[in-house]
C-alpha positions in Angstrom: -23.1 -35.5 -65.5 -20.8 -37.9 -64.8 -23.5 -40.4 -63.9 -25.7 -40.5 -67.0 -24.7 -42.6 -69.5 -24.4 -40.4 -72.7 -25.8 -41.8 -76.4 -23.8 -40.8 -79.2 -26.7 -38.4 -80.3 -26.4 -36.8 -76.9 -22.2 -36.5 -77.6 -23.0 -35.0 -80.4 -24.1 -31.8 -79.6 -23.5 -32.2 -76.2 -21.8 -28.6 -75.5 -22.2 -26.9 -79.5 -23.2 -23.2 -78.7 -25.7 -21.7 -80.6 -24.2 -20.4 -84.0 -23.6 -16.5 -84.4 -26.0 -15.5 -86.5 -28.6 -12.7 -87.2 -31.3 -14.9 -87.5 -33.8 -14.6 -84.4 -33.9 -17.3 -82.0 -37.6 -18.5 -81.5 -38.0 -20.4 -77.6 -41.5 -21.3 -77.3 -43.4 -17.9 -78.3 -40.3 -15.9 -77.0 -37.8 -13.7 -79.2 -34.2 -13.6 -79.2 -31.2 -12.1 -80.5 -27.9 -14.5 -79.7 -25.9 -11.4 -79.9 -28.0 -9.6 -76.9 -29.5 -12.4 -75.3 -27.3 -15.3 -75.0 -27.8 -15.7 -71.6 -31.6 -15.4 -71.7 -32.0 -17.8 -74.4 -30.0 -20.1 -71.9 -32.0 -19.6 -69.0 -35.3 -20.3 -70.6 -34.0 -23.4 -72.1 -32.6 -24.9 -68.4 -36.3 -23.5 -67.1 -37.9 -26.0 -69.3 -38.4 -29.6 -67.4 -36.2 -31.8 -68.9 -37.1 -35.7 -68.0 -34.9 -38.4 -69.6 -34.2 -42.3 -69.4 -33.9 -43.2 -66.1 -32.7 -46.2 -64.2 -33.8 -47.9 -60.4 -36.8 -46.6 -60.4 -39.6 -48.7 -58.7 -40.7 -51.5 -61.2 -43.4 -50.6 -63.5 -46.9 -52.7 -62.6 -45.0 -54.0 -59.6 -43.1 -56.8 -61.6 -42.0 -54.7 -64.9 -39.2 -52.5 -66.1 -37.0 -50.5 -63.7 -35.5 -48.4 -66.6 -36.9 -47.2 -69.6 -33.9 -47.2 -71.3 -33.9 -47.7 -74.5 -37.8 -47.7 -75.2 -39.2 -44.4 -73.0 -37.9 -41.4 -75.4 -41.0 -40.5 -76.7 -42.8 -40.8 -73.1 -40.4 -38.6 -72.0 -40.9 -36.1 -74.9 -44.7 -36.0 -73.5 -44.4 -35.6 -70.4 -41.9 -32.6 -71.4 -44.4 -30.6 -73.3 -47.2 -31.6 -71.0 -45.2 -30.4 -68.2 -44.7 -26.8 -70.0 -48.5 -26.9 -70.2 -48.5 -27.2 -66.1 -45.4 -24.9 -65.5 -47.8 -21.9 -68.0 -51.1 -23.2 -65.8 -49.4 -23.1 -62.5 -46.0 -20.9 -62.8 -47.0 -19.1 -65.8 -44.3 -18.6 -69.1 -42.2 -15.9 -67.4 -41.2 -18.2 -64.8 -37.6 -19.1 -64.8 -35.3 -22.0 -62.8 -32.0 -21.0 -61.2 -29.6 -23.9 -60.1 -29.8 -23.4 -56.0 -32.5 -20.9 -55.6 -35.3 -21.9 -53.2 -38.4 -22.5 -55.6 -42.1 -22.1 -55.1 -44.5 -24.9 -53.6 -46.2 -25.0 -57.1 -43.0 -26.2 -59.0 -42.2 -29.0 -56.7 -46.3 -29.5 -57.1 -45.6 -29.7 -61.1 -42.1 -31.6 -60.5 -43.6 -34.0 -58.2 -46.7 -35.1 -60.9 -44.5 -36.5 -63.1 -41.8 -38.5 -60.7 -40.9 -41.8 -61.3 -43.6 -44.0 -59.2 -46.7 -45.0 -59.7 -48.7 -42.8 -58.1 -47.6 -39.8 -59.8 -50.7 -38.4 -62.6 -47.9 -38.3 -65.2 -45.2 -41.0 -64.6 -43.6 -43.4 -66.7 -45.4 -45.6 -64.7 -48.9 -44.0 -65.5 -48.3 -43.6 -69.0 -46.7 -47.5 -69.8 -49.5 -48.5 -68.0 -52.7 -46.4 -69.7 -51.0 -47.1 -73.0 -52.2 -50.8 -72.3 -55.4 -49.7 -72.8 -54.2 -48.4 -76.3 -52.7 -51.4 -77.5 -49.2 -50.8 -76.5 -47.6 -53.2 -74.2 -45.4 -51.8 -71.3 -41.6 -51.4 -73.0 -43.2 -51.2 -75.8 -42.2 -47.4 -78.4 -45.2 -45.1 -78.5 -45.9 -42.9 -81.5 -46.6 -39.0 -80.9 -50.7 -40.1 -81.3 -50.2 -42.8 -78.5 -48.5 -40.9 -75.9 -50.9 -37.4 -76.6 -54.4 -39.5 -76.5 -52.8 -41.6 -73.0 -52.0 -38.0 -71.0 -55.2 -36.7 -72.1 -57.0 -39.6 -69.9 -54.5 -39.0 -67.0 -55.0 -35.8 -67.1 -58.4 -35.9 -66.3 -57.5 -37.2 -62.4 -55.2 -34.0 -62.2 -57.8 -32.3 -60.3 -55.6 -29.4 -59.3 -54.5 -28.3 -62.7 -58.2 -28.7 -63.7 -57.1 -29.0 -68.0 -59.3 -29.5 -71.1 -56.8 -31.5 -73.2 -58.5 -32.1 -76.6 -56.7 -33.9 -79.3 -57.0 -32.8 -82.8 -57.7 -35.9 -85.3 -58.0 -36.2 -89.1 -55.6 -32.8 -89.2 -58.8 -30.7 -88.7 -59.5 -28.2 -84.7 -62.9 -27.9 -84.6 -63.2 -25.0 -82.4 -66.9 -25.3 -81.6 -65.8 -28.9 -80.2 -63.0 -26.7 -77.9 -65.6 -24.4 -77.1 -67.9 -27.1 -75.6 -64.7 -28.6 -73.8 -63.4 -25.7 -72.3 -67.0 -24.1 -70.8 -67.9 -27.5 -69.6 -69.5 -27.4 -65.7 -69.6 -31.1 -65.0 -67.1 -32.5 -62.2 -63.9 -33.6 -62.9 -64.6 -36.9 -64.4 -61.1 -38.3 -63.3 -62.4 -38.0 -59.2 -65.8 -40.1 -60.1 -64.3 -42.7 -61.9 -61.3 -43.0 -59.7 -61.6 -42.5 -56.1 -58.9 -44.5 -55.0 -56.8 -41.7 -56.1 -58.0 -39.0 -53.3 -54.9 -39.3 -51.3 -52.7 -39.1 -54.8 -53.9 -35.3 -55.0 -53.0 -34.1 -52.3 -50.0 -35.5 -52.0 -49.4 -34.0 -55.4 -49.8 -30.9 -53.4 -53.5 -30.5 -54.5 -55.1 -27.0 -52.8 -58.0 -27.4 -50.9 -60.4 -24.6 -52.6 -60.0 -26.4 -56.5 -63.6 -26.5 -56.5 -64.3 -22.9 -56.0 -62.1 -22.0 -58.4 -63.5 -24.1 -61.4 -67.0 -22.4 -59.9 -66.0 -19.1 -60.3 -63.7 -19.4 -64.0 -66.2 -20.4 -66.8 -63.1 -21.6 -69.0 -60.7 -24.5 -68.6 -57.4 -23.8 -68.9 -57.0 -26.0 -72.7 -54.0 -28.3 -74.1 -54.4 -29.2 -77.6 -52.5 -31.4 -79.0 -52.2 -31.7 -82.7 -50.6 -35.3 -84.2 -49.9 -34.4 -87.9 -48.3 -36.0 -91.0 -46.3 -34.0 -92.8 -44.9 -36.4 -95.8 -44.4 -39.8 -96.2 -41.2 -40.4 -95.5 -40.0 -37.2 -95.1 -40.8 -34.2 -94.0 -42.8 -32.0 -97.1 -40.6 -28.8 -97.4 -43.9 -26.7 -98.0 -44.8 -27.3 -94.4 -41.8 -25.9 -92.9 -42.5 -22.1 -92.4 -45.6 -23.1 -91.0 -44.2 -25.3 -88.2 -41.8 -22.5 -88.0 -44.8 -19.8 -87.0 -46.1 -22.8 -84.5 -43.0 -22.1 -82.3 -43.4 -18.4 -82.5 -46.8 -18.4 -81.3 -47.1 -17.1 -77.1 -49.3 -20.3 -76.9 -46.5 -22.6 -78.7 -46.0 -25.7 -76.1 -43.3 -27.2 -79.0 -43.6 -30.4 -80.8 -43.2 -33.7 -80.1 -41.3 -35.8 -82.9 -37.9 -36.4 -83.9 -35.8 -39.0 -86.0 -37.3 -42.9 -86.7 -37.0 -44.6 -83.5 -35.8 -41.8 -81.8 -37.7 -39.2 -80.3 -37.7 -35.6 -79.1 -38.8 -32.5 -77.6 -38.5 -29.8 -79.5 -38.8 -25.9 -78.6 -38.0 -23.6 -81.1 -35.6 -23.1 -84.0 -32.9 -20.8 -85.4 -32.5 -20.3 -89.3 -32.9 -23.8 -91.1 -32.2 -25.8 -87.4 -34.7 -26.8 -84.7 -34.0 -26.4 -80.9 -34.4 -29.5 -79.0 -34.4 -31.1 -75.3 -33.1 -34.9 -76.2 -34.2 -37.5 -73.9 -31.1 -39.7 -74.7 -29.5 -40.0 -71.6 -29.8 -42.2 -68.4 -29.8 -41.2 -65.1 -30.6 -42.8 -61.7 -34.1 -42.0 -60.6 -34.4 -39.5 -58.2 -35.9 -39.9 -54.5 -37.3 -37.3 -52.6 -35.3 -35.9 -49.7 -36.0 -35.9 -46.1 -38.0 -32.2 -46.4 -40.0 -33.3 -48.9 -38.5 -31.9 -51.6 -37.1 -33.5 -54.9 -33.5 -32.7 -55.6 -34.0 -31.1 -58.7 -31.3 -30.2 -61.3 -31.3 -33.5 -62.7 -34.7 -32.1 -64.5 -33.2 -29.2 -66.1 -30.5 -29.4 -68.9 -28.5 -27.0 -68.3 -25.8 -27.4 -71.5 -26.8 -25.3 -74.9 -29.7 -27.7 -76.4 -29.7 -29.9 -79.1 -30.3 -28.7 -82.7 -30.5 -30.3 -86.4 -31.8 -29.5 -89.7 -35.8 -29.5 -89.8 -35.2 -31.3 -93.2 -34.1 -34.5 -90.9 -37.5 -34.4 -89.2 -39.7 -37.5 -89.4 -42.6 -36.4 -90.6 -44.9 -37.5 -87.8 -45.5 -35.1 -85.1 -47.8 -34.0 -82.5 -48.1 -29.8 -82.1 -49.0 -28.4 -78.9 -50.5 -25.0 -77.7 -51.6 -23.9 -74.1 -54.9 -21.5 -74.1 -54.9 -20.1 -70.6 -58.2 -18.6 -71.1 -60.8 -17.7 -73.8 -59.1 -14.7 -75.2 -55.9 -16.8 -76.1 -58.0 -19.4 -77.8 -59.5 -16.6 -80.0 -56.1 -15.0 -80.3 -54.6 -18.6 -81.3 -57.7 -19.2 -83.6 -56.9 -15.6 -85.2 -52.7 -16.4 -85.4 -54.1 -20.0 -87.3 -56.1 -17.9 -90.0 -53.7 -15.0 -90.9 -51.0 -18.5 -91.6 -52.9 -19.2 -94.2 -52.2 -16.0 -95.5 -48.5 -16.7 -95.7 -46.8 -16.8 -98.7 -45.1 -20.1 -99.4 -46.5 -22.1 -96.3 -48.8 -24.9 -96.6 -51.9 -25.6 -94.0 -50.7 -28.0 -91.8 -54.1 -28.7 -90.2 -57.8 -26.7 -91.3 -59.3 -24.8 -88.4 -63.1 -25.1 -88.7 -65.8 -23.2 -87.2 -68.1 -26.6 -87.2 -67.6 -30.4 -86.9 -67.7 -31.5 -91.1 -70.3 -33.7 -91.6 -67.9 -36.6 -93.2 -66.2 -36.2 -89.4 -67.0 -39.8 -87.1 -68.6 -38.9 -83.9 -67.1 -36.5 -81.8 -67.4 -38.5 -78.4 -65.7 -41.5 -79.8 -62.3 -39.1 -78.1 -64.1 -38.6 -74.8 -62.6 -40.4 -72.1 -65.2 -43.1 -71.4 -64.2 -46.7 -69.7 -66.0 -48.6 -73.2 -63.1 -50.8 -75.0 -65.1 -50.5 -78.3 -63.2 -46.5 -77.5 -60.2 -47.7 -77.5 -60.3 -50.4 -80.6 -61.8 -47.6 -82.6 -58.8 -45.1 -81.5 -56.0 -47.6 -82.6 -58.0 -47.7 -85.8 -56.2 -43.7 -85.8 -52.6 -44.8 -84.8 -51.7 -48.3 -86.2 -51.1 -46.6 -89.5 -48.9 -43.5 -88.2 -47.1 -45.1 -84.9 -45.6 -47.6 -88.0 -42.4 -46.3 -88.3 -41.7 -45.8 -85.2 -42.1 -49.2 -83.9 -38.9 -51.0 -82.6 -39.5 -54.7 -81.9 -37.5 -55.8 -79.3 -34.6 -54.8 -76.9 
């Protein structure tokens, strides 16, 4: 610890235990008592990936930043709940980290996608660079939309975790849209439209019979992402018990968000406070060692997390949920209705059956090379990435 340089926001709550209270503790779809579970609350929290600022990385494009320092929170809060969405694909949600036990091939596989280089499918470098394409220059602060529609086009050259990521606009799920995604046949479009990429894969530790396996599953393993409103410049107080339920959900993958200007990832909540992983502190980048293996408990935070009140929450968000297979989908499409059944909590998105008619085209989010795509997606952002814009550094 003694290397990172700690925010204030980060000294804050840097070792605050949880409070002693009945209240459950929610983790990401799992239950917990602090007086019974203390320990297991802790250990899933270090189990989560936990990817700050870092510095002395290789320069971004070649010529750009070596630290994102400063500007990189809320790419770091996506690649944090993206990375739960590998770690349930690949290790599954029982799966838990312990400092100086020899891990599995697949977690370095999920560790190593999201390493500081370029040729990582989910690096700073990948996602400063794609965001380009969205209007954001590199160094530039992302909004939750901006960093959830840039790792849904990476992800389709992740070949070996083989996702649907669909992103839910104008607060609406369609599921007949998921439906469609998630049964699709067709080739990974990422391998087409990319070759040069091959040797990435399997160097990301890519297994040979991928293709067998998409033959024989007729469902994609889905990511939805969810960027929401919920207020104008605060958070409405009649959408809190919903977002509560989001986190106690077995598909939760958390929420991205946080405070203007400053983003995080958030993974649950206890009474009136959220849980939270905070991006806020710098470290060197890390460099794989001579076997080929990352050292690795820089990427877990392994300190009681972060909490604060869910009134301080800016009100734009993206929610996330990981469908493994059809049945959770249908499970998380049954959880979504009975909500609306609750007493005292607000919709914060409509699940419909069909695309409405008022709806622009579908395809418009497909991941297609036409800049027209990408004009007519900033169209969605400019107005919600406002208030998190920072202008210079």
């Amino acid at each position: 610890l003694s290397l990172a340089t700690l925010t204030y926001d980060t000294l804050r709550f840097e070792y605050e235990d949880f409070p002693e209270t009945k209240e459950p503790v929610w983790i990401l779809g799992r239950k917990y008592s602090v007086f019974t579970e203390k320990e297991e609350i802790l250990l899933d929290v270090t189990s989560r990936l936990w990817f700050t600022y870092r510095k002395n990385f290789p320069a971004i494009g070649g010529t750009g930043p070596t630290s994102d320092t400063g500007w990189g929170c809320m790419l770091r809060c996506g690649q944090m709940i993206f990375a739960q969405a590998l770690v349930c694909r690949h290790l599954g949600r029982d799966w838990r980290w312990i400092k100086g036990k020899r891990q599995m091939d697949n977690y370095f596989n999920v560790l190593n996608a999201f390493i500081d280089k370029k040729d990582s499918y989910y690096s700073i470098h990948q996602i400063a660079q794609m965001g380009v394409g969205e209007g954001k220059s590199i160094g530039q602060w992302y909004g939750p939309n901006t960093v959830a529609q840039v790792l849904k086009k990476l992800a389709t050259f992740d070949t070996w975790s083989s996702l649907a990521v669909h992103i839910a606009m104008d607060n609406t799920v369609v599921m007949e849209e998921i439906r469609r995604l998630c049964q699709s046949k067709g080739p990974c479009a990422g391998a087409a439209a990319c070759p040069a990429l091959e040797s990435d894969v399997l160097y990301n530790g890519c297994p040979e019979d991928v293709g067998l396996r998409e033959r024989l599953s007729p469902w994609k393993p889905l990511v939805l992402l969810i960027p929401l409103r919920l207020g104008l410049t605060e958070i409405n107080e009649a959408y809190i018990e919903t977002l509560k339920h989001c986190f106690m959900m077995p598909q939760s993958l958390g929420v991205i968000g946080g405070k203007p200007n400053s983003a995080h990832y958030f993974i649950g909540y206890v009474g009136e406070e959220l849980i939270y992983l905070d991006p806020h502190t710098t470290q060197p980048a890390v460099e794989p060692g001579d076997s080929g293996c990352l050292p690795d408990e820089s990427f877990h935070c392994q300190h009681p997390p972060c909490r604060m009140s869910i009134a301080e929450l800016d009100p734009s968000i993206a929610v996330g949920f990981f469908c493994n297979t059809e049945a959770d989908f249908n499970d998380w499409c049954q959880q979504i209705k009975k909500l609306s059944l609750v007493r005292g909590a607000l919709p914060m998105f409509e699940l419909v059956e069909r695309q409405p008619s008022h709806f622009s085209n579908p395809d418009v989010l497909n991941l297609t090379p036409d800049s027209s795509d990408a004009d007519r997606l900033e169209r969605f952002f400019d107005s919600e990435d406002e208030d998190f814009e920072i202008l210079s550094l």
